[in-house]
Predicted model as a PDB file, atoms N, CA, C, CB and O in Angstrom, pLDDT in the B-factor column:
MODEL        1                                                                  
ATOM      1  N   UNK A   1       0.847  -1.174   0.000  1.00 90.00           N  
ATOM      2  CA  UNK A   1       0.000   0.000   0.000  1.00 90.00           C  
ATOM      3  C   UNK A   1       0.888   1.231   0.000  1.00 90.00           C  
ATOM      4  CB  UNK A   1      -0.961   0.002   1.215  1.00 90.00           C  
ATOM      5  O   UNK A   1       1.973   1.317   0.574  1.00 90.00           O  
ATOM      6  N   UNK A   2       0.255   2.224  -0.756  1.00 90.00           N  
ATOM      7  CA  UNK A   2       1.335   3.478  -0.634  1.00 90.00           C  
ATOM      8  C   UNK A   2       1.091   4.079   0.543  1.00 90.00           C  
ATOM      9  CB  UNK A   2       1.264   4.623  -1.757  1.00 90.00           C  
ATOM     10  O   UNK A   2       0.760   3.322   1.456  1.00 90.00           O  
ATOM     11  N   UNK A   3       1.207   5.998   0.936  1.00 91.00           N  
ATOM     12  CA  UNK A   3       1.345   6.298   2.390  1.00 91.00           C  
ATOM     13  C   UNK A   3      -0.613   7.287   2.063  1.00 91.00           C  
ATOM     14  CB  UNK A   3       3.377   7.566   2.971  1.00 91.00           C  
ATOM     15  O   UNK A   3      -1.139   8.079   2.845  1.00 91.00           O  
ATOM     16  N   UNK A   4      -1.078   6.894   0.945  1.00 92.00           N  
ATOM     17  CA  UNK A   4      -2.345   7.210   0.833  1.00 92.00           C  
ATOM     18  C   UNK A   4      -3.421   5.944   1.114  1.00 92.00           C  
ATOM     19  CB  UNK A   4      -2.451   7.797  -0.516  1.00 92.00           C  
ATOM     20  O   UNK A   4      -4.599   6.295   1.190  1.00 92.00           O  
ATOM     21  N   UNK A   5      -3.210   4.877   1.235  1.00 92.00           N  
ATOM     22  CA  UNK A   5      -3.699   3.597   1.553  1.00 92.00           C  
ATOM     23  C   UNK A   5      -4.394   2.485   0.268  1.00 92.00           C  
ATOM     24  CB  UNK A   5      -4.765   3.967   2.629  1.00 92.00           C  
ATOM     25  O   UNK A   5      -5.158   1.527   0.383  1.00 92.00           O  
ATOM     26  N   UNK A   6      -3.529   3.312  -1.342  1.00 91.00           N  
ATOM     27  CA  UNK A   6      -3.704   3.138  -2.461  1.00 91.00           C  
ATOM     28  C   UNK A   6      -3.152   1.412  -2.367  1.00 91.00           C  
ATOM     29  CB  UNK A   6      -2.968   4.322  -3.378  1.00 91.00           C  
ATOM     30  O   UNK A   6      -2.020   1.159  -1.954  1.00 91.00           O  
ATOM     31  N   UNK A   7      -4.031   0.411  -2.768  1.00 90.00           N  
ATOM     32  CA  UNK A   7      -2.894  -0.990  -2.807  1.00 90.00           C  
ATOM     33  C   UNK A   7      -1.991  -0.521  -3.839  1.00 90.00           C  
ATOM     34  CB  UNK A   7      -3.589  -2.704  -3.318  1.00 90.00           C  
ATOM     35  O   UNK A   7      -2.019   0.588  -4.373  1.00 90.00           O  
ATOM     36  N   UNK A   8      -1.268  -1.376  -4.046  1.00 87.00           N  
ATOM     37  CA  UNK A   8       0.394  -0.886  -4.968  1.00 87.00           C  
ATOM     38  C   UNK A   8       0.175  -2.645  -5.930  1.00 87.00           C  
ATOM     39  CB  UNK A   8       2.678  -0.707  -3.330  1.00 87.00           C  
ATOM     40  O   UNK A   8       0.028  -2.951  -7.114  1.00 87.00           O  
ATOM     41  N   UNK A   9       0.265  -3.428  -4.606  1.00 84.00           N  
ATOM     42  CA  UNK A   9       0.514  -5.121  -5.464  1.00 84.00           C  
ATOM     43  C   UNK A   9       0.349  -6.118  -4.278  1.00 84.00           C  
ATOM     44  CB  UNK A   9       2.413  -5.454  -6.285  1.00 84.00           C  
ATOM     45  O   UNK A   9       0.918  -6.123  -3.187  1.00 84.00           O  
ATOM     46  N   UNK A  10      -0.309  -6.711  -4.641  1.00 84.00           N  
ATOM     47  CA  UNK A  10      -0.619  -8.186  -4.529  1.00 84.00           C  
ATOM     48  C   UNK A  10       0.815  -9.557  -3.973  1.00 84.00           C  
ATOM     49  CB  UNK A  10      -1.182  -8.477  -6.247  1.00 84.00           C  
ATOM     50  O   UNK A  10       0.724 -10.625  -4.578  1.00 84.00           O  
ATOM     51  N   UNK A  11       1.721  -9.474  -3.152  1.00 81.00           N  
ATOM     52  CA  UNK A  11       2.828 -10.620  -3.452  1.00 81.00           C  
ATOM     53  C   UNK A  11       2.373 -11.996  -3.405  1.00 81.00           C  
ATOM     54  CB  UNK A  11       3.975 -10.577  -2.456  1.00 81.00           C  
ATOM     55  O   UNK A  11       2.680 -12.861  -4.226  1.00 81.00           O  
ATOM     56  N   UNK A  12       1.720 -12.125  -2.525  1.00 80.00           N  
ATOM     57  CA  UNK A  12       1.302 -13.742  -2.574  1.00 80.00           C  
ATOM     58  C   UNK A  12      -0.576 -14.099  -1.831  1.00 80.00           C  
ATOM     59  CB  UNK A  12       2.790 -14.700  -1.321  1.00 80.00           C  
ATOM     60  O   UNK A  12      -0.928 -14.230  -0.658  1.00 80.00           O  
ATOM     61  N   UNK A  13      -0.862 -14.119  -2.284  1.00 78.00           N  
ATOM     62  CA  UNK A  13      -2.235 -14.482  -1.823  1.00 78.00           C  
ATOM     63  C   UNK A  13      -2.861 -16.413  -2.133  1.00 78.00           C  
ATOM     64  CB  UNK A  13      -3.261 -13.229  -2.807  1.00 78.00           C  
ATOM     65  O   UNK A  13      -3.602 -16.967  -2.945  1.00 78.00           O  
ATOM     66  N   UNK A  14      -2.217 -16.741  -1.221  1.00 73.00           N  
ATOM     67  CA  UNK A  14      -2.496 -18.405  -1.873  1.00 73.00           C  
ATOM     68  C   UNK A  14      -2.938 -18.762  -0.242  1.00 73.00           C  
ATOM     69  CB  UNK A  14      -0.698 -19.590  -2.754  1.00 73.00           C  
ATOM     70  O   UNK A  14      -2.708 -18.278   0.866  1.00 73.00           O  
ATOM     71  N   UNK A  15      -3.777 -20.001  -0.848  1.00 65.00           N  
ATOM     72  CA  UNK A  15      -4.233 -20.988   0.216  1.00 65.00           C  
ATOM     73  C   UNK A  15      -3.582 -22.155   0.233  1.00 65.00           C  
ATOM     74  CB  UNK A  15      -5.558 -21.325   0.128  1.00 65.00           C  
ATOM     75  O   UNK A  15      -3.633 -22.600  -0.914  1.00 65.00           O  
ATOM     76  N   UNK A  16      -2.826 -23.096   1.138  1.00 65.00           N  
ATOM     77  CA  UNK A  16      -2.413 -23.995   1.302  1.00 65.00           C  
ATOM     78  C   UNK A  16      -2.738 -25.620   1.366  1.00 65.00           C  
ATOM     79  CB  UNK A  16      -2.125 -23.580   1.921  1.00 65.00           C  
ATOM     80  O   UNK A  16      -3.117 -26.003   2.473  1.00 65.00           O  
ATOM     81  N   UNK A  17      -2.655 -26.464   0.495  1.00 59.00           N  
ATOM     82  CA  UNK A  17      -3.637 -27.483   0.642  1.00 59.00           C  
ATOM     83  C   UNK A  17      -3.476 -28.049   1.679  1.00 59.00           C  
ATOM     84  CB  UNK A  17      -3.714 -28.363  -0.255  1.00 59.00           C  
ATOM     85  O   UNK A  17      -4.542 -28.567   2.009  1.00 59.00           O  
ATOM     86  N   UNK A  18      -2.303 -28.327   2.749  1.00 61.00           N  
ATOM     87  CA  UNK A  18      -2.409 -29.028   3.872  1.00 61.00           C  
ATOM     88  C   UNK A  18      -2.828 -28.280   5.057  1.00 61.00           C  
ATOM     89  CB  UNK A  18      -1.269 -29.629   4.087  1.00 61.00           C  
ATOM     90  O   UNK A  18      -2.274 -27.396   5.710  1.00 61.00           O  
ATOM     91  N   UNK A  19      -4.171 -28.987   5.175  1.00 63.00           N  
ATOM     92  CA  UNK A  19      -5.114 -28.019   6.275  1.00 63.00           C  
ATOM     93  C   UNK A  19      -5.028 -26.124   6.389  1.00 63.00           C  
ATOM     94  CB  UNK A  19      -4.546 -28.611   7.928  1.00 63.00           C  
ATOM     95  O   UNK A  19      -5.283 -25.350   7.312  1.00 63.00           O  
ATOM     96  N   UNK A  20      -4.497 -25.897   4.831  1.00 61.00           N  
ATOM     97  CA  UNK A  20      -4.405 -24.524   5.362  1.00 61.00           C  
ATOM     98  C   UNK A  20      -3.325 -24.114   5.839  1.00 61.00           C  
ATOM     99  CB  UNK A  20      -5.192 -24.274   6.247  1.00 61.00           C  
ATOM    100  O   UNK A  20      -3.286 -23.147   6.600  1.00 61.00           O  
ATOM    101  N   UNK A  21      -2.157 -24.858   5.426  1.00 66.00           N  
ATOM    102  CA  UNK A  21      -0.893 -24.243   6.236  1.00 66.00           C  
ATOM    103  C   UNK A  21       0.263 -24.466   5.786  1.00 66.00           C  
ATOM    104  CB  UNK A  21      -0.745 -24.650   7.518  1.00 66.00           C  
ATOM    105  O   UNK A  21       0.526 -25.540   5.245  1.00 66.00           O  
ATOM    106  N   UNK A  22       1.260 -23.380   5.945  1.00 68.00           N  
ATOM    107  CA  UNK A  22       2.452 -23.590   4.850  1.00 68.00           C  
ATOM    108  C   UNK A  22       3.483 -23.847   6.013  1.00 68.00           C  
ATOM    109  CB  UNK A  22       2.878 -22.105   3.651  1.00 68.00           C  
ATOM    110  O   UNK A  22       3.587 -23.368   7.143  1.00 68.00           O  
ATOM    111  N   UNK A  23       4.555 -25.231   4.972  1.00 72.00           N  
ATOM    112  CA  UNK A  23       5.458 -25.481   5.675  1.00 72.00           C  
ATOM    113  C   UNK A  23       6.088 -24.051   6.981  1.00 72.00           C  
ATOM    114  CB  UNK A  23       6.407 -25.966   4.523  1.00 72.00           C  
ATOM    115  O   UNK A  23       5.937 -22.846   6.776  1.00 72.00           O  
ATOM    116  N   UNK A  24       6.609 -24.519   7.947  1.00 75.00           N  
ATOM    117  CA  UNK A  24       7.307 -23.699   9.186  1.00 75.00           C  
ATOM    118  C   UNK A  24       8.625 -23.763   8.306  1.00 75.00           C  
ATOM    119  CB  UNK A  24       7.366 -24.508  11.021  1.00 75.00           C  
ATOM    120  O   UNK A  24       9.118 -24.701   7.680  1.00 75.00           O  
ATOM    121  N   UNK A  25       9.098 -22.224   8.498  1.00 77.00           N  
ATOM    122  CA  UNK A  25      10.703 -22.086   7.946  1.00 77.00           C  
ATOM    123  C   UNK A  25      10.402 -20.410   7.691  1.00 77.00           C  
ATOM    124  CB  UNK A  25      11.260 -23.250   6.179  1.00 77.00           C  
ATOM    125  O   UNK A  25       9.543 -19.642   8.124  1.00 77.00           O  
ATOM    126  N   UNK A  26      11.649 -20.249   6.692  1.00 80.00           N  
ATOM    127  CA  UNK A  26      11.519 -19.085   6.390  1.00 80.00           C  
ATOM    128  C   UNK A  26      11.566 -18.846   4.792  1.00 80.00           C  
ATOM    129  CB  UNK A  26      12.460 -18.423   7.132  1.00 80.00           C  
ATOM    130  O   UNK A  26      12.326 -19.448   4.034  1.00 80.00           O  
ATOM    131  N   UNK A  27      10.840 -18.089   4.498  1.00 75.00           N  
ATOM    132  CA  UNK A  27       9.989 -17.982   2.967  1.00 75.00           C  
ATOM    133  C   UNK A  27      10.390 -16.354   2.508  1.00 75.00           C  
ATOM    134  CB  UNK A  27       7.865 -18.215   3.176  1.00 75.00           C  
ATOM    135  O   UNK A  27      10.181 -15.337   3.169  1.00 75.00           O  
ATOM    136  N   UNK A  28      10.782 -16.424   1.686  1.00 81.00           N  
ATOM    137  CA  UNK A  28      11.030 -14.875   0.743  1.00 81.00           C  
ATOM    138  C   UNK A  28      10.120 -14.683  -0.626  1.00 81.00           C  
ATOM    139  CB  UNK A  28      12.793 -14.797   0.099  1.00 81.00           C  
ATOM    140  O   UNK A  28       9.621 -15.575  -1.312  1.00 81.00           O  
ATOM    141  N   UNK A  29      10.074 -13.659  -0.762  1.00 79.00           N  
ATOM    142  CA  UNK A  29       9.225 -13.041  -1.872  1.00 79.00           C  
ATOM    143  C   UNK A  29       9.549 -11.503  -2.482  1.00 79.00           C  
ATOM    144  CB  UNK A  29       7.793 -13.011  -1.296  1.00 79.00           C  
ATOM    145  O   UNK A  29       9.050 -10.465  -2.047  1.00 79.00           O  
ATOM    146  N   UNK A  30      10.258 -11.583  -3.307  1.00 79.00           N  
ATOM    147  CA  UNK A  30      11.006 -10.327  -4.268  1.00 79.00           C  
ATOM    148  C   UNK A  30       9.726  -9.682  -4.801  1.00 79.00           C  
ATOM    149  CB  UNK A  30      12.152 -10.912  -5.743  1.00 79.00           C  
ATOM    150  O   UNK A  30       8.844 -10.161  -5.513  1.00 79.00           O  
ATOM    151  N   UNK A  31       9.857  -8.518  -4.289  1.00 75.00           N  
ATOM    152  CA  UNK A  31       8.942  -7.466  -5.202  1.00 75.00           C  
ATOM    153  C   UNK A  31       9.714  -6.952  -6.069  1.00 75.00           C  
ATOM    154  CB  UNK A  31       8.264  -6.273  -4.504  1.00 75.00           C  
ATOM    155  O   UNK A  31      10.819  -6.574  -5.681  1.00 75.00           O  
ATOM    156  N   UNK A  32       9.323  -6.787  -7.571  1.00 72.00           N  
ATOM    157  CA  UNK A  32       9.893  -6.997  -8.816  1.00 72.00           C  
ATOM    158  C   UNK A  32       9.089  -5.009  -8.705  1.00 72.00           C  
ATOM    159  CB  UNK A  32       9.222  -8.737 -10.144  1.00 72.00           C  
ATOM    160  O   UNK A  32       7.956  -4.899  -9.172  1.00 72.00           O  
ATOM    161  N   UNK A  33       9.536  -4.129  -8.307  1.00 71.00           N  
ATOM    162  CA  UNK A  33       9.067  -2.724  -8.300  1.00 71.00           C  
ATOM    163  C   UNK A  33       9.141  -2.079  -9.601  1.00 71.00           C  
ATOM    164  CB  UNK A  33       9.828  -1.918  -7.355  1.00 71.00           C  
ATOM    165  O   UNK A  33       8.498  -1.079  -9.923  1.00 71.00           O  
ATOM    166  N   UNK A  34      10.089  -2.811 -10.436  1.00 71.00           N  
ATOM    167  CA  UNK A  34      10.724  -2.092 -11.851  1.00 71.00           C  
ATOM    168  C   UNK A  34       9.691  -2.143 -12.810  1.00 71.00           C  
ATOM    169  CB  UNK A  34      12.087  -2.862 -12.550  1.00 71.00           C  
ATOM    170  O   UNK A  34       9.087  -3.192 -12.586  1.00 71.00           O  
ATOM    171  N   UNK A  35       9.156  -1.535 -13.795  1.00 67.00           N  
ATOM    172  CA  UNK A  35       8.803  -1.841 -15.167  1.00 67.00           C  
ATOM    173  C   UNK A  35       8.871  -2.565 -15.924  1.00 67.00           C  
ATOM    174  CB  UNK A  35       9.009  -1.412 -15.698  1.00 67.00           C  
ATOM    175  O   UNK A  35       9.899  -2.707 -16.587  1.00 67.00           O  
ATOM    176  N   UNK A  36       7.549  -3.444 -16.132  1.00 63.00           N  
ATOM    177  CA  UNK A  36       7.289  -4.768 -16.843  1.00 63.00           C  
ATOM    178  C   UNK A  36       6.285  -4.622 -17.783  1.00 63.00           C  
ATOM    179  CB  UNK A  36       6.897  -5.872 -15.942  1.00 63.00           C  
ATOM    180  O   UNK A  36       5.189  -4.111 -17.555  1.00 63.00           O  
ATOM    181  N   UNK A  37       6.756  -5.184 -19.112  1.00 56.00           N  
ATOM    182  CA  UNK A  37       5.628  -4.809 -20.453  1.00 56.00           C  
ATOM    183  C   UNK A  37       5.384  -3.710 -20.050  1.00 56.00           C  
ATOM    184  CB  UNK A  37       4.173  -5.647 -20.764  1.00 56.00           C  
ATOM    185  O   UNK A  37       4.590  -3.552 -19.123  1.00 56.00           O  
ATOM    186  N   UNK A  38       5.951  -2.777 -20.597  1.00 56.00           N  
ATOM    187  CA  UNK A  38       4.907  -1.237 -20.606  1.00 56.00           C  
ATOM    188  C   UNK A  38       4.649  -0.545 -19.418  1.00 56.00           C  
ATOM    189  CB  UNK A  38       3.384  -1.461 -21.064  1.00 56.00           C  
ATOM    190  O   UNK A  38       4.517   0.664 -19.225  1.00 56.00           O  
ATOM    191  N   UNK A  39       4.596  -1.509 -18.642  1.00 58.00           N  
ATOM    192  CA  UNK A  39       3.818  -0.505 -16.965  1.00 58.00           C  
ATOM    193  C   UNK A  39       4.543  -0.043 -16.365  1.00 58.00           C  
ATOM    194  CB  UNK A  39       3.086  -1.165 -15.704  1.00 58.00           C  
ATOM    195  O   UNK A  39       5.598  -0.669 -16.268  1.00 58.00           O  
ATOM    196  N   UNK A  40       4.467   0.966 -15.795  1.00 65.00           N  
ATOM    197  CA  UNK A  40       5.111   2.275 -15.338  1.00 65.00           C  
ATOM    198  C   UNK A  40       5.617   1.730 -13.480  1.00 65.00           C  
ATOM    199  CB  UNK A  40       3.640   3.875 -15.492  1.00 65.00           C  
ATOM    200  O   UNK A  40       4.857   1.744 -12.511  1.00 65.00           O  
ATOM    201  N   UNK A  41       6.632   1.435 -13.485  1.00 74.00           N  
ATOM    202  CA  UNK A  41       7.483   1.157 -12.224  1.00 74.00           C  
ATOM    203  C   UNK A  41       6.820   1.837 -10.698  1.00 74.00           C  
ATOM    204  CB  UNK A  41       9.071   1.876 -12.563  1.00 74.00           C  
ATOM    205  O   UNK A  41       6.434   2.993 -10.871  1.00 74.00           O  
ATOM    206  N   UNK A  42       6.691   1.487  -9.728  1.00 82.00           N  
ATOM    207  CA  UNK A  42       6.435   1.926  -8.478  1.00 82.00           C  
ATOM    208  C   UNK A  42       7.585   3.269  -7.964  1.00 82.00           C  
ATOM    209  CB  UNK A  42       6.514   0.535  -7.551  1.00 82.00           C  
ATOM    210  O   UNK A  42       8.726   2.848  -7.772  1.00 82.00           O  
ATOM    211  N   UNK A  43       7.444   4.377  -7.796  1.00 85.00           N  
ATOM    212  CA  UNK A  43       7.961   5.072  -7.387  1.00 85.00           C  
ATOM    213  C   UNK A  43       8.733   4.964  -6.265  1.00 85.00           C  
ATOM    214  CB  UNK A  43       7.358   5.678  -7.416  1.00 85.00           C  
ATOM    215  O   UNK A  43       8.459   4.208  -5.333  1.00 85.00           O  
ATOM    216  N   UNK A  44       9.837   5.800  -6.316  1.00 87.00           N  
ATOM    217  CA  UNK A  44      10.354   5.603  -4.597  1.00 87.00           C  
ATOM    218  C   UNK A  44       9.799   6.411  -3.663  1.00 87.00           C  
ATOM    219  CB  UNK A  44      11.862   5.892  -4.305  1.00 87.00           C  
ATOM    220  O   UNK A  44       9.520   7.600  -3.810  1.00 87.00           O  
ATOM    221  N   UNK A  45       9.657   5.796  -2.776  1.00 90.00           N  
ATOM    222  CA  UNK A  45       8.895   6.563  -1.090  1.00 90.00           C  
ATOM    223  C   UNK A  45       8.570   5.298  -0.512  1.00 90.00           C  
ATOM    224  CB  UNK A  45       7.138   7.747  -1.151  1.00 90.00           C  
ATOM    225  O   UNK A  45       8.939   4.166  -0.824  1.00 90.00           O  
ATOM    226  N   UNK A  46       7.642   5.794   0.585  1.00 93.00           N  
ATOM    227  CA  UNK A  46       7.554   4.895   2.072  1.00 93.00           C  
ATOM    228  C   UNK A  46       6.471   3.862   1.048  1.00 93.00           C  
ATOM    229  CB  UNK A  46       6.657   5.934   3.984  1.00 93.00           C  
ATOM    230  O   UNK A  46       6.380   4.142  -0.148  1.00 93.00           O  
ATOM    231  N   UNK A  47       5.754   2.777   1.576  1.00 91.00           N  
ATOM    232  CA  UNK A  47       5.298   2.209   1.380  1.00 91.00           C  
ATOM    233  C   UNK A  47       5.258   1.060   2.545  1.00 91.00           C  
ATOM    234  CB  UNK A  47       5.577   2.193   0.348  1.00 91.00           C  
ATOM    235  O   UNK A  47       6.256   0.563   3.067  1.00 91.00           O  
ATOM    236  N   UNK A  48       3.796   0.720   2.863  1.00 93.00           N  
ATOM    237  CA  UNK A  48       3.197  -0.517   3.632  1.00 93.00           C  
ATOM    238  C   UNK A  48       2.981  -1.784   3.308  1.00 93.00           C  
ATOM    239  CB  UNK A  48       2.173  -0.323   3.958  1.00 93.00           C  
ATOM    240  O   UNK A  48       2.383  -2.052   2.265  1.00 93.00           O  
ATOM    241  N   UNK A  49       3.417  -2.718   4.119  1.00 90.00           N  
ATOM    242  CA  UNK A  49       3.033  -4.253   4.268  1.00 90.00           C  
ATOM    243  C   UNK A  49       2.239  -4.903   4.794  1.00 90.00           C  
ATOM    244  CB  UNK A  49       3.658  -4.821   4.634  1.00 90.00           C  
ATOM    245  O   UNK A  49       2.297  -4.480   5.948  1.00 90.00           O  
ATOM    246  N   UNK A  50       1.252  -5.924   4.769  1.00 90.00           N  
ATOM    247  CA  UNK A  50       0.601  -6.626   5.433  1.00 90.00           C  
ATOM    248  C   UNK A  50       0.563  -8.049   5.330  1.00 90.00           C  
ATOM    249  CB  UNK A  50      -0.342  -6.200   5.342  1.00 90.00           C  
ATOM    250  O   UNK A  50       0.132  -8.717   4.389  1.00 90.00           O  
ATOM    251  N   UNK A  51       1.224  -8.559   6.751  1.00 86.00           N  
ATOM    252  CA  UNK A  51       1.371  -9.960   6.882  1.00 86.00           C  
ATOM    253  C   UNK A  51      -0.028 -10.856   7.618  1.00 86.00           C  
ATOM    254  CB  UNK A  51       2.745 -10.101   7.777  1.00 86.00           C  
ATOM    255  O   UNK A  51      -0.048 -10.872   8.849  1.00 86.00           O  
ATOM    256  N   UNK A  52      -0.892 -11.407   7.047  1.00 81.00           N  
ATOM    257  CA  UNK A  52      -1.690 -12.092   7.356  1.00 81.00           C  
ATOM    258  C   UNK A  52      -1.341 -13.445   7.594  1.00 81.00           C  
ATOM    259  CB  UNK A  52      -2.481 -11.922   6.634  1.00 81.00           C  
ATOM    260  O   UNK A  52      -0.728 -14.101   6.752  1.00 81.00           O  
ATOM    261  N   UNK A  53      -1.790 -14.026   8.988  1.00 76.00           N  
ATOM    262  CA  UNK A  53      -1.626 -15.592   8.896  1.00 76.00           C  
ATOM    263  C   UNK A  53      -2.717 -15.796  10.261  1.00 76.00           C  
ATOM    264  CB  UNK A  53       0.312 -16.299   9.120  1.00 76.00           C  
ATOM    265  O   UNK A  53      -2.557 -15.375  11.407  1.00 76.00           O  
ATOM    266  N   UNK A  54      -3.870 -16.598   9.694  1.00 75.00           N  
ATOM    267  CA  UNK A  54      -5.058 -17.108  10.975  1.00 75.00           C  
ATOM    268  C   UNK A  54      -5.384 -15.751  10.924  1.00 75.00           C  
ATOM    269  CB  UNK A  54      -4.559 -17.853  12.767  1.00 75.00           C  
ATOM    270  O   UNK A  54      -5.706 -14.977  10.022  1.00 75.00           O  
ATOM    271  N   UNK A  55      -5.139 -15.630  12.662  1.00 86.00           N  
ATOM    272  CA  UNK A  55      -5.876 -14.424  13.062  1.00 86.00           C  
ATOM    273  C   UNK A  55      -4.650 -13.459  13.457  1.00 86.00           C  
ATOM    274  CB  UNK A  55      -7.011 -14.715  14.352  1.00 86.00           C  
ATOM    275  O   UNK A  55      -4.930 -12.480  14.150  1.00 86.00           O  
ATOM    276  N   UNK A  56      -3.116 -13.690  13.013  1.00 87.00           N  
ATOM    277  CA  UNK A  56      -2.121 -12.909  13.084  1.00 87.00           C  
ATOM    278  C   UNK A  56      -2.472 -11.884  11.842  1.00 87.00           C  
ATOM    279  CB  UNK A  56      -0.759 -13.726  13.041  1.00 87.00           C  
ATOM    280  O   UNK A  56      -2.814 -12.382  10.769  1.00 87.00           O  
ATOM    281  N   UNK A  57      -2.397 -10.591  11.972  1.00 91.00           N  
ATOM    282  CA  UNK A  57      -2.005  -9.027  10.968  1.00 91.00           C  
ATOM    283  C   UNK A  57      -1.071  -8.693  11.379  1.00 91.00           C  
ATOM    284  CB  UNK A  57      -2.859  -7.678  10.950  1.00 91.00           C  
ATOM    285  O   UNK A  57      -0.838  -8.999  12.549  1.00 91.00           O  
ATOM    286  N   UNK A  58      -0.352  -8.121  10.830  1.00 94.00           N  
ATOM    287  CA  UNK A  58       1.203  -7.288  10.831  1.00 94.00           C  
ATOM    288  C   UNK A  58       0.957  -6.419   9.954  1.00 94.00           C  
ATOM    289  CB  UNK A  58       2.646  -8.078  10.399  1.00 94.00           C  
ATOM    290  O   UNK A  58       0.663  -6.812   8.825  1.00 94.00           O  
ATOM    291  N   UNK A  59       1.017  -4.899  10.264  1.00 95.00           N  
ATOM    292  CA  UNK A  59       1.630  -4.000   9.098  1.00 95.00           C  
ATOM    293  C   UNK A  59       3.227  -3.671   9.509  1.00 95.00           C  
ATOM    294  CB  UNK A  59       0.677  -2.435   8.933  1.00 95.00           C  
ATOM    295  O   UNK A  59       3.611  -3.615  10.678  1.00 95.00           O  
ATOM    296  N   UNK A  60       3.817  -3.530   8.706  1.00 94.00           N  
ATOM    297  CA  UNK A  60       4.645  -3.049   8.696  1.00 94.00           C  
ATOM    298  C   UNK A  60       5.762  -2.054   7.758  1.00 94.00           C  
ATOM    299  CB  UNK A  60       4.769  -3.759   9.032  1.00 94.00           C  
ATOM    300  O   UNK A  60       6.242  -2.884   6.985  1.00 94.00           O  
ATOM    301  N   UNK A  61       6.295  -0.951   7.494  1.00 94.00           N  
ATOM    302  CA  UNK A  61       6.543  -0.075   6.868  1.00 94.00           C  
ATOM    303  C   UNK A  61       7.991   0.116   5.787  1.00 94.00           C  
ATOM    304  CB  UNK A  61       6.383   0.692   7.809  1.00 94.00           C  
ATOM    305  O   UNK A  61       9.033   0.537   6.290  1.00 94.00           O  
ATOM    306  N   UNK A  62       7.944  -0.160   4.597  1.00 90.00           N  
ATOM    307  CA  UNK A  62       8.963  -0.191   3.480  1.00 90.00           C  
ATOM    308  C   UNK A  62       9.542   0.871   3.179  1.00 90.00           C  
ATOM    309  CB  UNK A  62       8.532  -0.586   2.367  1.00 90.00           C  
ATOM    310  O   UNK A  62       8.830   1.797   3.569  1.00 90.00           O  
ATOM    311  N   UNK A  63      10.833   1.402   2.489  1.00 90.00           N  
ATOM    312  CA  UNK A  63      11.031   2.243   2.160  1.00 90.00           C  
ATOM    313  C   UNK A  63      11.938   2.064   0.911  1.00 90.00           C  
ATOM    314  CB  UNK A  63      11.299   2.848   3.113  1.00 90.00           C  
ATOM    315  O   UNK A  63      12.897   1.304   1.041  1.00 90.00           O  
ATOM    316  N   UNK A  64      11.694   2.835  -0.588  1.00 86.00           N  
ATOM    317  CA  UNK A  64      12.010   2.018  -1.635  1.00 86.00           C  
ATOM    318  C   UNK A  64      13.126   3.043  -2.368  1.00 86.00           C  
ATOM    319  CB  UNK A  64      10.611   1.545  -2.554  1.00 86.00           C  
ATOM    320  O   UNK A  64      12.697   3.740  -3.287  1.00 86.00           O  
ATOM    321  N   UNK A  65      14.094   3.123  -2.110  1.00 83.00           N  
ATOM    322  CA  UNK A  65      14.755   4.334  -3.072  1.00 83.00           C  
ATOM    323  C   UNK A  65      15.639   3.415  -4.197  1.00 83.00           C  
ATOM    324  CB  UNK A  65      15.961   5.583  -2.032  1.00 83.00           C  
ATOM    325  O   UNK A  65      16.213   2.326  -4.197  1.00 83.00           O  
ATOM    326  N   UNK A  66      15.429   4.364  -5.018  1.00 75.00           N  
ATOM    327  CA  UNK A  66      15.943   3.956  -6.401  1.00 75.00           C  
ATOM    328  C   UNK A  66      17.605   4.927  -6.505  1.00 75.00           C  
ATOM    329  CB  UNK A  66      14.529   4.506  -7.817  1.00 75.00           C  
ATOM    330  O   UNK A  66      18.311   4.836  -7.510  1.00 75.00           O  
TER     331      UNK A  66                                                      
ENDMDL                                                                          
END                                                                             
């Protein structure tokens, strides 16, 4: 989300087939911010996260300079 509460992108939104739950460990996910086919790149500034898991939320706050 930007610092207007605009979503920006989507990284992973999946459901897990075993009961709903993804292996325990630690998991990464590259936000690709640059310009792809044509579309105009994410600007640099602050920008927000949200970690969902059950009934865990996390925001937490990015900052993207180019």
């Amino acid at each position: 989300f930007d610092v207007l509460g605009r979503e920006v992108a989507t990284l992973v939104n999946e459901v897990y087939p075993v009961n709903g739950v993804k292996e325990p460990g630690t998991h990464e996910v590259i936000w690709g911010a640059s310009p792809v086919n044509g579309a105009s790149g994410v600007a640099s500034g602050v920008y927000f996260y949200r970690l969902t898991a059950g009934d865990f939320i996390q925001t937490r706050k990015a900052i993207l300079l180019r």
